[in-house]
MINU-283607 format. One record per atom (N, C-alpha, C): atom name; x negated, z negated, y negated; residue in three letters. Coordinates in Angstrom, 3 decimals. Layout:
<nodes>
+------+----------+----------+----------+------+
| name |        u |        w |        v | resn |
+------+----------+----------+----------+------+
|   CA |        X |        Z |        Y |  ala |
...
+------+----------+----------+----------+------+
</nodes>
This chain:
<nodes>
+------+----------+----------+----------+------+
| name |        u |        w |        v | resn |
+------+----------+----------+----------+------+
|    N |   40.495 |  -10.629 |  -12.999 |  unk |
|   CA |   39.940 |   -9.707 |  -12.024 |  unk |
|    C |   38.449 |   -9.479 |  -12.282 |  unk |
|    N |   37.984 |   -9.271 |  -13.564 |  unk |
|   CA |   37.051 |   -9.135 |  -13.998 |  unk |
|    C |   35.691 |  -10.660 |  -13.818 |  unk |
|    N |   36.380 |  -11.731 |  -13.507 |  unk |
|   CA |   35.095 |  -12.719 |  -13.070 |  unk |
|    C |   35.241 |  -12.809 |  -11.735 |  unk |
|    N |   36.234 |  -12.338 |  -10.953 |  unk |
|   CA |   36.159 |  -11.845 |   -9.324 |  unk |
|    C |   35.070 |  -11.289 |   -8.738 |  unk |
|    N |   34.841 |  -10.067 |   -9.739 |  unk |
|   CA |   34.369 |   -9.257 |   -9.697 |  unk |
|    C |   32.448 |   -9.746 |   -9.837 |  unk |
|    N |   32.266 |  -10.402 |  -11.039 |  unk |
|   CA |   30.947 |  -10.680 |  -11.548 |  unk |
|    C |   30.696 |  -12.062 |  -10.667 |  unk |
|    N |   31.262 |  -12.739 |   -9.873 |  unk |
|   CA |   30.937 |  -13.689 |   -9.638 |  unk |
|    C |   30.104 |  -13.692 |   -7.834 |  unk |
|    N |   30.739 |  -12.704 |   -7.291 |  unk |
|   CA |   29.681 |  -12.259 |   -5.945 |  unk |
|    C |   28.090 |  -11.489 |   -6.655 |  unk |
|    N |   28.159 |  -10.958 |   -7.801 |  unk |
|   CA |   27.047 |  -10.185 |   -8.456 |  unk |
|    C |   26.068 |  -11.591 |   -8.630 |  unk |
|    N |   27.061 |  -12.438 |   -9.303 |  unk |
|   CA |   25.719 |  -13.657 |  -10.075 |  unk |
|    C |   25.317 |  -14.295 |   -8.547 |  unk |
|    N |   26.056 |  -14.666 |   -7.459 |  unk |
|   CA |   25.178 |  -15.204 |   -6.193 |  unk |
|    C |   24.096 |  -14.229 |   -5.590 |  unk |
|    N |   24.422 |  -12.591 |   -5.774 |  unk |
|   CA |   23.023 |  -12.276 |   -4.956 |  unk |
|    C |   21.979 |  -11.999 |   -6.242 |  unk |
|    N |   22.190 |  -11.837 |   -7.630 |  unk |
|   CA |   21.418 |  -12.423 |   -8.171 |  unk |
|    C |   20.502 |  -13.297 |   -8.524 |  unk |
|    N |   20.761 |  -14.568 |   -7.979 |  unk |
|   CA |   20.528 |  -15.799 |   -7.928 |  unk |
|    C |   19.527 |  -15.492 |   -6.386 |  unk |
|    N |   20.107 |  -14.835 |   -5.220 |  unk |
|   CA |   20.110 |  -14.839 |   -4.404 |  unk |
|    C |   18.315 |  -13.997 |   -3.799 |  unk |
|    N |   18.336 |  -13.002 |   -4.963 |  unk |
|   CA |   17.128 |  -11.941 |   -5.204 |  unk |
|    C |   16.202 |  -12.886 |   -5.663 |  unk |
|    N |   16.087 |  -13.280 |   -6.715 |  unk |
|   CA |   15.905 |  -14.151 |   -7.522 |  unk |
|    C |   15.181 |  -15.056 |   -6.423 |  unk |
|    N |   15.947 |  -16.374 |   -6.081 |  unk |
|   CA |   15.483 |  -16.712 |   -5.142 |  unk |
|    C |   14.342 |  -16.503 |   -4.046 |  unk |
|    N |   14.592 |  -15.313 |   -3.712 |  unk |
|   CA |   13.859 |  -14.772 |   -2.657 |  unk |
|    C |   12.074 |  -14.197 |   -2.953 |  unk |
|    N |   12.950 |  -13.436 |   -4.030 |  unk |
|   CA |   11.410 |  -13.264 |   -4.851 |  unk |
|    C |   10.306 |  -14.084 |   -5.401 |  unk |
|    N |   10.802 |  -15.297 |   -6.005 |  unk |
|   CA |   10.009 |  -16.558 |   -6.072 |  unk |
|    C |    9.653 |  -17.055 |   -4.713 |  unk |
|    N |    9.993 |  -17.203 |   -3.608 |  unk |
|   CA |    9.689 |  -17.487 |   -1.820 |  unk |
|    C |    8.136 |  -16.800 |   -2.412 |  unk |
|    N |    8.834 |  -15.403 |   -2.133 |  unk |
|   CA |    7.451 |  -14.815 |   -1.839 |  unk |
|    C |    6.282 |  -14.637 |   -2.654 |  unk |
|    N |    6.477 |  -15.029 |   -3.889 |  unk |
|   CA |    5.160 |  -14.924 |   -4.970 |  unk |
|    C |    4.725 |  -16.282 |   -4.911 |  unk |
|    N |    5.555 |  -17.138 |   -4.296 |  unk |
|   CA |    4.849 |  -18.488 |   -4.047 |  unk |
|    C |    3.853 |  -18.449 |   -3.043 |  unk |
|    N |    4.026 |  -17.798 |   -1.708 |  unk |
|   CA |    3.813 |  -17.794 |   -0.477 |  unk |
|    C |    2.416 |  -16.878 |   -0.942 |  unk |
|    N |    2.451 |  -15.188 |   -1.705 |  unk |
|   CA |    1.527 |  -14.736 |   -1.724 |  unk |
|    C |    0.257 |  -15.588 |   -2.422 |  unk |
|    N |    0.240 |  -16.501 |   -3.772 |  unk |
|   CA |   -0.230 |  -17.426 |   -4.427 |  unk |
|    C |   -0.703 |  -18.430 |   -3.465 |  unk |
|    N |   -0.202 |  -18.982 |   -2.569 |  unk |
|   CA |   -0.891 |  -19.980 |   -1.541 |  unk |
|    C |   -1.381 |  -19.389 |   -0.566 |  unk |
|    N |   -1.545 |  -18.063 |   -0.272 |  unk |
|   CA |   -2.484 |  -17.593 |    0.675 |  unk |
|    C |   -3.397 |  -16.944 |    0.377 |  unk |
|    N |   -3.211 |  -16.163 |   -0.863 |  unk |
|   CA |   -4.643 |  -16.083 |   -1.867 |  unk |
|    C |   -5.450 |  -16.943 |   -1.730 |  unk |
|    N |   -5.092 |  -18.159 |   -2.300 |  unk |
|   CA |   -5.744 |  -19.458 |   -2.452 |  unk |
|    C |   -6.965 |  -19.192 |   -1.425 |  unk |
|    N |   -5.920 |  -19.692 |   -0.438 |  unk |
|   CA |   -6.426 |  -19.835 |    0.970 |  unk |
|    C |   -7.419 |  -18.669 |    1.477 |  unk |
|    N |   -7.418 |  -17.576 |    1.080 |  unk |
|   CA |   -8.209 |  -16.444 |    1.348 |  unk |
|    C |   -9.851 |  -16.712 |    0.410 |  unk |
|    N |   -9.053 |  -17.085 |   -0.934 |  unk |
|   CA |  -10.492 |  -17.433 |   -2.014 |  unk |
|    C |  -11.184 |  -18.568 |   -1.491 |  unk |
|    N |  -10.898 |  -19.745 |   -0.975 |  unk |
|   CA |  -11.265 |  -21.013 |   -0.333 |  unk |
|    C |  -12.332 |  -20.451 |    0.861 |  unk |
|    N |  -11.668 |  -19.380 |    1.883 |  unk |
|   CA |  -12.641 |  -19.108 |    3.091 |  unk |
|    C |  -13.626 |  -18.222 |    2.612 |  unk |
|    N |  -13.420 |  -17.743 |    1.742 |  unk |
|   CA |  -14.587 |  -16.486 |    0.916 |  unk |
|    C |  -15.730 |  -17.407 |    0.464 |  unk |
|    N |  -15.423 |  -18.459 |   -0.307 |  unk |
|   CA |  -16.426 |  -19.269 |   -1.252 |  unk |
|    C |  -17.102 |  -20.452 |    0.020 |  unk |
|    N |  -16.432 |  -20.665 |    0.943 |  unk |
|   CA |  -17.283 |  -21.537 |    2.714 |  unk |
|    C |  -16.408 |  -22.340 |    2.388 |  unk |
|    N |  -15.297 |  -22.888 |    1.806 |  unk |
|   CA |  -14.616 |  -23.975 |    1.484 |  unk |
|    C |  -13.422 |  -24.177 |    2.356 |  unk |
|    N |  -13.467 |  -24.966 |    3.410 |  unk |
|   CA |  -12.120 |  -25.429 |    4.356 |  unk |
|    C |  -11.843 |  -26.546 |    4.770 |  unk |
|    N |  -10.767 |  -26.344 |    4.600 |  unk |
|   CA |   -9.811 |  -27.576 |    4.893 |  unk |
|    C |  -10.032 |  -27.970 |    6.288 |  unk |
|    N |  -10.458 |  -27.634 |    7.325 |  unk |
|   CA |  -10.569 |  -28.010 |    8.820 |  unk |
|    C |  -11.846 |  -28.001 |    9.105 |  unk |
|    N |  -12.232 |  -28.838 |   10.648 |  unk |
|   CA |  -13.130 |  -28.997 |   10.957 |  unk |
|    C |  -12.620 |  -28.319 |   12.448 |  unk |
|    N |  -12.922 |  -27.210 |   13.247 |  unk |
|   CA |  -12.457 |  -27.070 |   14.262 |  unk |
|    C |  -13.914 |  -27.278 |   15.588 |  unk |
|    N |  -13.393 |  -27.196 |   16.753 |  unk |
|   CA |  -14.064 |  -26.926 |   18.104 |  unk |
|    C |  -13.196 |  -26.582 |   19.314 |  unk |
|    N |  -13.692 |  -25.225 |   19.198 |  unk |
|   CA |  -12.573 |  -24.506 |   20.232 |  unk |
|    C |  -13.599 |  -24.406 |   21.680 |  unk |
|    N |  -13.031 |  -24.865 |   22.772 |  unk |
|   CA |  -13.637 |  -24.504 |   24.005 |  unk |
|    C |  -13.097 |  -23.389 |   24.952 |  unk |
|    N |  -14.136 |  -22.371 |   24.845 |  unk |
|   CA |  -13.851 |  -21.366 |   25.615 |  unk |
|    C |  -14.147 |  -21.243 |   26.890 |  unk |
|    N |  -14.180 |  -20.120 |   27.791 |  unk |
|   CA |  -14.291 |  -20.663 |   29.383 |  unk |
|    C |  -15.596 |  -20.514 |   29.430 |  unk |
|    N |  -16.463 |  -19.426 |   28.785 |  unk |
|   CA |  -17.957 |  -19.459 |   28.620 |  unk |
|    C |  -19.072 |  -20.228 |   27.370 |  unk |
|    N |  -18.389 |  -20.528 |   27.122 |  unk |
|   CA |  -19.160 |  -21.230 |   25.453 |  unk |
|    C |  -17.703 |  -22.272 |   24.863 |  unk |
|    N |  -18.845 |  -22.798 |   23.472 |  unk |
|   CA |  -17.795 |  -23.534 |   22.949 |  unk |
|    C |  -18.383 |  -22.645 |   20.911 |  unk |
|    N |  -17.163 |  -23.043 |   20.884 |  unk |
|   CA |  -17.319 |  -22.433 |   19.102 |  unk |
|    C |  -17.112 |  -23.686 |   18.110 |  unk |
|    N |  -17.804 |  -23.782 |   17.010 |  unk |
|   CA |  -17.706 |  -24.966 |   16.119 |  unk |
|    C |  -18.093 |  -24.505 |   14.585 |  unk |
|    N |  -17.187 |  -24.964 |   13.895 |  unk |
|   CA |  -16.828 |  -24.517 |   12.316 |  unk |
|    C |  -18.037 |  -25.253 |   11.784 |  unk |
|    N |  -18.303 |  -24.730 |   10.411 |  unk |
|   CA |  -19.192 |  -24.612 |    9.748 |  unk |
|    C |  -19.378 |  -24.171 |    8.453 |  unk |
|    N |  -20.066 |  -24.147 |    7.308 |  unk |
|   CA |  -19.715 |  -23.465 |    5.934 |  unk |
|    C |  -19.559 |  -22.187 |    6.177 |  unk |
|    N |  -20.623 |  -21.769 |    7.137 |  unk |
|   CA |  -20.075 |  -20.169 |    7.466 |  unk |
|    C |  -19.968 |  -20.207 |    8.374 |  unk |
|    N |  -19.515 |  -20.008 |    8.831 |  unk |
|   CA |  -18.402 |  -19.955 |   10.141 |  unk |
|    C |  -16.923 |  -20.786 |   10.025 |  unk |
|    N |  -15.674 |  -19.987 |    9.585 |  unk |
|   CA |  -14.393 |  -20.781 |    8.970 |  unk |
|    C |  -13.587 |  -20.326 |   10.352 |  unk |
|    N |  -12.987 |  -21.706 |   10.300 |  unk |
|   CA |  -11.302 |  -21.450 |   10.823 |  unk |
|    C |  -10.579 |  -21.126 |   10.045 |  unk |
|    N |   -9.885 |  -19.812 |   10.188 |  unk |
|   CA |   -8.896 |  -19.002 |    9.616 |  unk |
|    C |   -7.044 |  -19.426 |    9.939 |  unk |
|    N |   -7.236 |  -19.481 |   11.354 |  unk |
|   CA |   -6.006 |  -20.159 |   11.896 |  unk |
|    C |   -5.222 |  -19.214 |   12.929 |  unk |
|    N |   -4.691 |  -19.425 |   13.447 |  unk |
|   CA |   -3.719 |  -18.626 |   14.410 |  unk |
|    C |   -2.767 |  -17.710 |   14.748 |  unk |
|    N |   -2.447 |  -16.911 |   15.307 |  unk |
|   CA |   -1.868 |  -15.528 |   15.154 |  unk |
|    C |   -1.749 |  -15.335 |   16.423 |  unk |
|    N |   -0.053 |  -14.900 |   17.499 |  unk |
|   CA |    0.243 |  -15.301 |   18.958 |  unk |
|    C |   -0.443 |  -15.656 |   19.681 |  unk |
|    N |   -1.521 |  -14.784 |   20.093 |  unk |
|   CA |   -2.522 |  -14.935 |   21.379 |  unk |
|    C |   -3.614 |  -15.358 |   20.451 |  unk |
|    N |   -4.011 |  -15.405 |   19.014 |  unk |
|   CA |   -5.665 |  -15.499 |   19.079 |  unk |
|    C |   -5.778 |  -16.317 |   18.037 |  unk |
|    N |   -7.083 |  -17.029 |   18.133 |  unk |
|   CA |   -7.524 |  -17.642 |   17.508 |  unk |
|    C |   -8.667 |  -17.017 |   16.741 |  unk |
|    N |   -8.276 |  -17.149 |   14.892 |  unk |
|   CA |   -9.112 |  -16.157 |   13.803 |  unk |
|    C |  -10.415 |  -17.328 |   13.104 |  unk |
|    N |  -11.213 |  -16.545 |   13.549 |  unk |
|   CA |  -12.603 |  -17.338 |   12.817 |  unk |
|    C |  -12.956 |  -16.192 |   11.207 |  unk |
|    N |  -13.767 |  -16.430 |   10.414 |  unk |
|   CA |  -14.167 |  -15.852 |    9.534 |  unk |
|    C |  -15.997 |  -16.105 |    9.736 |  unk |
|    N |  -16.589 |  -15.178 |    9.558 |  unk |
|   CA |  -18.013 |  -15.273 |    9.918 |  unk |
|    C |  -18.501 |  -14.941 |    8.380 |  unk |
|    N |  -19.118 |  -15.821 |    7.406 |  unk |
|   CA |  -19.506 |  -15.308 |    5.966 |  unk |
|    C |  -20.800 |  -14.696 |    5.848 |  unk |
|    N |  -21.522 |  -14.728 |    7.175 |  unk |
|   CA |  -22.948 |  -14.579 |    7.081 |  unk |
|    C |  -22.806 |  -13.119 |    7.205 |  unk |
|    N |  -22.124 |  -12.633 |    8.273 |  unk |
|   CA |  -21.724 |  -10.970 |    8.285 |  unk |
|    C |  -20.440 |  -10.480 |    7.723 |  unk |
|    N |  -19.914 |  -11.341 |    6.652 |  unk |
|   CA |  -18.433 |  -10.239 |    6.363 |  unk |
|    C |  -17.449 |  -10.073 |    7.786 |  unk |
|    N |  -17.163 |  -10.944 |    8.154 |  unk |
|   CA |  -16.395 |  -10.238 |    9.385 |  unk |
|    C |  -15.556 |  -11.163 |    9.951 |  unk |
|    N |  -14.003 |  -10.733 |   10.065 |  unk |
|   CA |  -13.406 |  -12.100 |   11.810 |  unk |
|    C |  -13.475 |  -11.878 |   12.740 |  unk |
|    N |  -13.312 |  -12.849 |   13.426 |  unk |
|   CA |  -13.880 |  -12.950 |   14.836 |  unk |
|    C |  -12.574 |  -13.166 |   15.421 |  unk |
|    N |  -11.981 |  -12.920 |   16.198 |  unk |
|   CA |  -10.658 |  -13.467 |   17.136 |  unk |
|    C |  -10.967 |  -13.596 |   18.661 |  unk |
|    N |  -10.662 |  -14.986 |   18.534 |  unk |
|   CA |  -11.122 |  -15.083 |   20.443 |  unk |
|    C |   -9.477 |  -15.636 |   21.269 |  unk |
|    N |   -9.370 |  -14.688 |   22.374 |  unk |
|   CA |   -7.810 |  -14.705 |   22.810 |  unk |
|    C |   -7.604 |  -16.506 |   23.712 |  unk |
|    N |   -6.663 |  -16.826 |   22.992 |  unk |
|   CA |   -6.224 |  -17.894 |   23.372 |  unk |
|    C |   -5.710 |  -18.451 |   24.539 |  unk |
|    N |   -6.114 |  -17.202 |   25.543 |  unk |
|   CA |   -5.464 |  -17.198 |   26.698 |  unk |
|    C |   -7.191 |  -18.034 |   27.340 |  unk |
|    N |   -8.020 |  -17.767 |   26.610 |  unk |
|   CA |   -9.452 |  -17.903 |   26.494 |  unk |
|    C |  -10.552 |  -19.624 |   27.027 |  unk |
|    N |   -9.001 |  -20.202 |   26.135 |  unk |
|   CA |   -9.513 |  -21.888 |   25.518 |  unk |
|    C |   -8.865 |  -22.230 |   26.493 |  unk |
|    N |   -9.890 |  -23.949 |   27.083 |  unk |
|   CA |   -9.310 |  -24.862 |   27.319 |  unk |
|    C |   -8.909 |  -26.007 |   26.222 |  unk |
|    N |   -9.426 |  -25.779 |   25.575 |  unk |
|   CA |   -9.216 |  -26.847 |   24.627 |  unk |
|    C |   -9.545 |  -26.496 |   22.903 |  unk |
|    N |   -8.681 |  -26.825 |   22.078 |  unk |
|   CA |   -9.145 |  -26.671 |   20.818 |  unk |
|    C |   -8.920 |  -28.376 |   19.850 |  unk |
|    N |   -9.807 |  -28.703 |   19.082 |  unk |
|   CA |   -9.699 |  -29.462 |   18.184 |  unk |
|    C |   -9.291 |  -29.692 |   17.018 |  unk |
|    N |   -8.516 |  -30.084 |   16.190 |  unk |
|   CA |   -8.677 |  -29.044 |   14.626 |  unk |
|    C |   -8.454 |  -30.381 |   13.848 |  unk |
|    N |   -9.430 |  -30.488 |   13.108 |  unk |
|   CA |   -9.601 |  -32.263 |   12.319 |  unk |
|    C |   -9.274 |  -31.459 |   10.850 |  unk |
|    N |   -8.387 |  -32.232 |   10.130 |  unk |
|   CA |   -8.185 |  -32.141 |    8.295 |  unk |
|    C |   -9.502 |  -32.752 |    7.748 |  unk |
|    N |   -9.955 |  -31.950 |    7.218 |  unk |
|   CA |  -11.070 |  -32.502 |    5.922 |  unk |
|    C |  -10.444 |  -33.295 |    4.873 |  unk |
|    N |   -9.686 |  -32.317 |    4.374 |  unk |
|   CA |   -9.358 |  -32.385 |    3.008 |  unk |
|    C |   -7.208 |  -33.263 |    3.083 |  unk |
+------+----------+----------+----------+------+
</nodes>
């Protein structure tokens, strides 16, 4: 009765466990990714066309990446993101550097 008992305990153990490593992995690779756009360092080359202008990445000026409606820039020259609504673009580009 007694390993009946301990043996649903050791799966959500395992199960916590599990879950908790997900997420200290996940927080660790988006750090990263946060320290990378801080220092001008990215992985993409973007060009987003908007209905009035066009926008194009740069050491300062980062593609951040996407979020429902918008598209997140990082501006290093002023500390600041930029989000332009995606309802916005005709067209976006997004080339791998790295």
């Amino acid at each position: 009765a007694a390993d009946k008992l301990a043996e649903p305990i050791s799966d959500r153990v395992i199960l916590i466990v599990s879950i908790v490593s997900f997420l200290c992995l996940m927080a660790i690779y988006y750090k990263q990714q946060a320290s990378e756009i801080a220092l001008g360092e990215t992985q993409y080359q973007v060009k987003l066309d908007l209905k009035n202008k066009i926008i194009n990445t740069d050491s300062n000026f980062l593609y951040v990446g996407k979020i429902e409606n918008y598209f997140i820039f990082f501006d290093r020259t002023k500390s600041k993101s930029i989000l332009y609504p995606a309802s916005e673009a005709s067209s976006i580009e997004i080339n791998k550097l790295k």
